[in-house]
C-alpha positions in Angstrom: 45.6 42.0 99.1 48.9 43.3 97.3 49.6 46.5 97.5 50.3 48.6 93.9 52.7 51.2 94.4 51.6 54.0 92.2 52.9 57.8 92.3 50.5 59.9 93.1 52.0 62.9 91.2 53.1 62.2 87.6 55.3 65.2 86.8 56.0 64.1 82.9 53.0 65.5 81.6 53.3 69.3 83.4 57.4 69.6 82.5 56.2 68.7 79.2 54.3 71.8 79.2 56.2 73.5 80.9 58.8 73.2 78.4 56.7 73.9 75.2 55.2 77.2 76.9 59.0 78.0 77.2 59.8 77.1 73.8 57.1 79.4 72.4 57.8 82.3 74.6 61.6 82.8 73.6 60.0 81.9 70.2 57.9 85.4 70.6 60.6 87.1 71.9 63.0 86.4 69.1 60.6 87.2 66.4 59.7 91.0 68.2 63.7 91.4 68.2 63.5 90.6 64.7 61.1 92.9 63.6 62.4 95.7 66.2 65.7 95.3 64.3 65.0 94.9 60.9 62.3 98.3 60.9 63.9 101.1 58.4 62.4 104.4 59.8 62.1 106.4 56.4 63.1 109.9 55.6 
């Protein structure tokens, strides 16, 4: 019987995730610093 030599941890799908929940987050952040700056108080 041969032996298969699998991982037993694939880590490609959770740094994929990983890096889109980043991607979003400092996508939020961006667009509150956006808005934060661009608001006019008026008179």
């Amino acid at each position: 019987m041969k032996f298969i030599n699998l991982p037993l941890v694939s880590w490609v799908n959770g740094t994929i995730m990983i890096g889109v929940f980043a991607v979003v987050v400092v996508g939020l952040v961006v667009a509150v610093y956006l808005l934060m700056s661009t608001d006019k108080k008026a008179k």
